[in-house]
PAMAR-149190 format. One record per residue: residue number from 1; residue in three letters; x, y, z of N, C-alpha, C in turn. Coordinates in steps of 0.001 Angstrom, whole numbers, padded with zeros to 6 digits, always signed. Atoms other than C-alpha are relative to their C-alpha. Layout:
BEGIN
num residuo n.c1 n.c2 n.c3 ca.c1 ca.c2 ca.c3 c.c1 c.c2 c.c3
NUM ALA X Y Z X Y Z X Y Z;
...
***
This chain:
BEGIN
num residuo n.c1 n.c2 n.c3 ca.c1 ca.c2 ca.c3 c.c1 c.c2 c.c3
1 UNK +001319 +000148 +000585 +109775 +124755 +134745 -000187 -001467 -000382;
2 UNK +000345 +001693 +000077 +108072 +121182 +134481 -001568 -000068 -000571;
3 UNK +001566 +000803 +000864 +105409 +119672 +132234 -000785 -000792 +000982;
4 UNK +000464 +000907 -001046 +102658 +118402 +134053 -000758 -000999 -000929;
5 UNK +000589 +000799 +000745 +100297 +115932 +133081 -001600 +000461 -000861;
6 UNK +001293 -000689 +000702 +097425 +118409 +132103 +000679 +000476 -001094;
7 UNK -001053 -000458 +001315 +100159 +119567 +129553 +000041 -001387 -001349;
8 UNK +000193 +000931 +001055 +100569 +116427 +127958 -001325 -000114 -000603;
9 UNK +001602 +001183 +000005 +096699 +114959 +128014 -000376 +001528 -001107;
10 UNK +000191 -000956 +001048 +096123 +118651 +126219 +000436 -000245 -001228;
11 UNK -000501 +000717 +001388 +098635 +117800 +123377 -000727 -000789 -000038;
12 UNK +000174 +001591 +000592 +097588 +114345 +123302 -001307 +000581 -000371;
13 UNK +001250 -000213 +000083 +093701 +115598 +123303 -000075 +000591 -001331;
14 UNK +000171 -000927 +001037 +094123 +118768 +120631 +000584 -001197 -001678;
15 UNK -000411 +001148 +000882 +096406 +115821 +118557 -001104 -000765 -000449;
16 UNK +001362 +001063 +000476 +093373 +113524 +118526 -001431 +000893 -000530;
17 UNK +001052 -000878 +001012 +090970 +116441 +117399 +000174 +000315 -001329;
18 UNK -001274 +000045 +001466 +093291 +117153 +114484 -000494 -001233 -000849;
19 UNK +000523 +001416 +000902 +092972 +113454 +113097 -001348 -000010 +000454;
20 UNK +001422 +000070 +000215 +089759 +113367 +113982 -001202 +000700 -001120;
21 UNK +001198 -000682 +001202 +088150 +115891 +111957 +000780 +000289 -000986;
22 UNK -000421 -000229 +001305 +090853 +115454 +109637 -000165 -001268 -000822;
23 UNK +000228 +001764 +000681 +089527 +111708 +108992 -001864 +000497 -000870;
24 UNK +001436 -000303 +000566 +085684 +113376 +108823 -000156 +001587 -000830;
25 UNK +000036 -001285 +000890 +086619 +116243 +106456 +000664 -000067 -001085;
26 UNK -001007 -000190 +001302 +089193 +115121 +104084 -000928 -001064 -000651;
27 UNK +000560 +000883 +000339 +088412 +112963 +101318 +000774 -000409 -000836;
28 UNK -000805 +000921 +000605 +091807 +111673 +099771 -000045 -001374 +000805;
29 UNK -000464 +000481 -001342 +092463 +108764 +101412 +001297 -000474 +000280;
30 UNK -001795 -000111 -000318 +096171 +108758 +101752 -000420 +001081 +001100;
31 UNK +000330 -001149 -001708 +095259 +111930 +104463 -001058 -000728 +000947;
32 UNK +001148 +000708 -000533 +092283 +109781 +105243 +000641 -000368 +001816;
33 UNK -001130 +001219 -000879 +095201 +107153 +106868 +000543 +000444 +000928;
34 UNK -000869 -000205 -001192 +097508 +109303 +107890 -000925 +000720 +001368;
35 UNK +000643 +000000 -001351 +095041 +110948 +110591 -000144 -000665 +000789;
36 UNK -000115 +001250 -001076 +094401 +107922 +111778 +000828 -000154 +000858;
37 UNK -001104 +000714 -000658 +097569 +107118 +112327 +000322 +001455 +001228;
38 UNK +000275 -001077 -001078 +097323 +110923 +114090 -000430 -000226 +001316;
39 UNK +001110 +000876 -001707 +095007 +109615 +116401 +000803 -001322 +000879;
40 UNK -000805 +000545 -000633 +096884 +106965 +117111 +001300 +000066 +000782;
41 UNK -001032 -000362 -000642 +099783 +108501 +117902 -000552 +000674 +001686;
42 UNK +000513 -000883 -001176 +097871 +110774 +120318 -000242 -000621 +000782;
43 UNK +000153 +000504 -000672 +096768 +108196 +122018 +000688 -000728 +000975;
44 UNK -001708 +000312 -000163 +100133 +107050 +122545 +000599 +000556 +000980;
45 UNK -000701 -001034 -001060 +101427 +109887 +124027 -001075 +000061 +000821;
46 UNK +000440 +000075 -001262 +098555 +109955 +126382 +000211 -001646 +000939;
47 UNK -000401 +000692 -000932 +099790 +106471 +127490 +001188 +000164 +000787;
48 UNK -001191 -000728 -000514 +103053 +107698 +127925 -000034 +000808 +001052;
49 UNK +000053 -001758 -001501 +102051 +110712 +129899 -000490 -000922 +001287;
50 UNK +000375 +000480 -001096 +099845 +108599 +132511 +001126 -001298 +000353;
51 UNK -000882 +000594 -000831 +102615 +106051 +132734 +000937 +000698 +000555;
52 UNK -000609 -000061 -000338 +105143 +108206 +133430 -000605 +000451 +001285;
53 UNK +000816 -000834 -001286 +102897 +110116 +136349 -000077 -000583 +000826;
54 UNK +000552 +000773 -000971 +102039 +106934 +137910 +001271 -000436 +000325;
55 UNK -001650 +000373 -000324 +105847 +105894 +137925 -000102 -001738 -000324;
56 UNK +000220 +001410 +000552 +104831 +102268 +136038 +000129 +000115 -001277;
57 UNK -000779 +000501 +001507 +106588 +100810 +132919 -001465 -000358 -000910;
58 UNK +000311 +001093 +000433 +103283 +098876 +132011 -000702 +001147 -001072;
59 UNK +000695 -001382 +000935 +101860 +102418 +129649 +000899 -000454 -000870;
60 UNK -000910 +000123 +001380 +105372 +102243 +127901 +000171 -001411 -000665;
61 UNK -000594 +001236 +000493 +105620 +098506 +127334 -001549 -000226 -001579;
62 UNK +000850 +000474 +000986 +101831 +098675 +125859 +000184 +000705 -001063;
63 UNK -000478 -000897 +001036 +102988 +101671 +123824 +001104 -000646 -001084;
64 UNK -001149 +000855 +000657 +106023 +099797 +122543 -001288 -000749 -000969;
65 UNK +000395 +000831 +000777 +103404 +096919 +120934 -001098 +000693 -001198;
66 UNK +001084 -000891 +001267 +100948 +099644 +119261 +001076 +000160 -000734;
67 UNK -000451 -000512 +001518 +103398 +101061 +117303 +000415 -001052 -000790;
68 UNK -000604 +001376 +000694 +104850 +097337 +116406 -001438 -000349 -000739;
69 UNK +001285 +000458 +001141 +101039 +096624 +115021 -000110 +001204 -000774;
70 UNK +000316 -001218 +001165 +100669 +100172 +113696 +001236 +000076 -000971;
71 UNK -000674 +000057 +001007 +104045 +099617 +111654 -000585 -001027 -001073;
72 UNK +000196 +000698 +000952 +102404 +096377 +110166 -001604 +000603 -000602;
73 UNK +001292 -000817 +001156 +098847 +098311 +109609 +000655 +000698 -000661;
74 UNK -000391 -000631 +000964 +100668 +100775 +107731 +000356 -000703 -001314;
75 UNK -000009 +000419 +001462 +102200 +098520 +105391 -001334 -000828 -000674;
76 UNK +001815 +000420 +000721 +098421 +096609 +104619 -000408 +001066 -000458;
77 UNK +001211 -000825 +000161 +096660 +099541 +104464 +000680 +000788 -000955;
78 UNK +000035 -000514 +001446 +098846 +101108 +101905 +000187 -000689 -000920;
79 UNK +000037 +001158 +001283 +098851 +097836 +099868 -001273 +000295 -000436;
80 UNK +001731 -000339 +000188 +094777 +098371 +099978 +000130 +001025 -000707;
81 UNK -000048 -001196 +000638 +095308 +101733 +098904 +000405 +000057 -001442;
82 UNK -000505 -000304 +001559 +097737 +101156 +096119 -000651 -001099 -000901;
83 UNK +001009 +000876 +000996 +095292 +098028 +094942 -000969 +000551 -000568;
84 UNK +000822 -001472 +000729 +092594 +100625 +094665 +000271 +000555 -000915;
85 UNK -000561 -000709 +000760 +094852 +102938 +092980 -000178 -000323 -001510;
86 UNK -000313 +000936 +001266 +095579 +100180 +090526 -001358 -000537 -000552;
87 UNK +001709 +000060 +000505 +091877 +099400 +090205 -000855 +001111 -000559;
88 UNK +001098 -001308 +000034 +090181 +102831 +090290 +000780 +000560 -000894;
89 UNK -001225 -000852 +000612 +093199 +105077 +088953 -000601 +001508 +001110;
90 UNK -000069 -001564 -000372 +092009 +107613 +091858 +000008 -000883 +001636;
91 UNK -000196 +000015 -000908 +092470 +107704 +095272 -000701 +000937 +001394;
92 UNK +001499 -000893 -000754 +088820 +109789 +096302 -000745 -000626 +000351;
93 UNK +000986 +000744 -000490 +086754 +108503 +098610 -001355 +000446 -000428;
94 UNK +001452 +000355 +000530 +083859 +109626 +096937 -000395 -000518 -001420;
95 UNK +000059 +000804 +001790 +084824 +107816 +093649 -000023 -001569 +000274;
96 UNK -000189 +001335 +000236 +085457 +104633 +095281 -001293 -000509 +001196;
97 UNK +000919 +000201 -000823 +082039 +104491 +097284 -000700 -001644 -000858;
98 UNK +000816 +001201 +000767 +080359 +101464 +094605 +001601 -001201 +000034;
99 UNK -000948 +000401 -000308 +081826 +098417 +095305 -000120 -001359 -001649;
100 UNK +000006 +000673 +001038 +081379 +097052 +091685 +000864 +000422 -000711;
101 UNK -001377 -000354 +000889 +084370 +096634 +089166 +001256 +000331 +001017;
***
């Protein structure tokens, strides 16, 4: 039995619906993020999948440099977060909509 590539692009697809309407439904934003980073992953693995299909490295090499920028967005974006934190004392996106104080 063998995975094809409608197997993956499914994961990868249902993955990116997931963060998707878990970015336009939640409203911590610590879950906000990590969807994102959901989505991003998904997207990931659909480079993966079409490189390996096509039998070319150049999917995994660009895959390799996302996650090297998505390790350094992660650490920004939860500095932002925990500056908020430390500003607001909450971490609800519908508390931190005014961008005064």
């Amino acid at each position: 039995m063998t995975v094809g590539l409608e197997q993956y692009i499914a994961v990868s697809a249902a993955l990116f619906a997931i963060g998707f309407f878990g970015v336009l439904r939640r409203k911590n934003t610590l879950v906000i993020y990590m969807c994102l980073e959901l989505m991003l992953n998904a997207c990931n693995l659909g480079l993966i999948a079409f490189s390996r299909f096509h039998g070319g490295m150049s999917g995994s090499v660009f895959v390799f440099f996302t996650i090297t920028v998505a390790a350094a967005e992660v650490a920004v974006g939860l500095a932002i977060i925990v500056a908020l934190f430390r500003k607001r004392q909450t971490v609800q996106v519908p508390e931190l909509n005014a961008l005064k104080n």
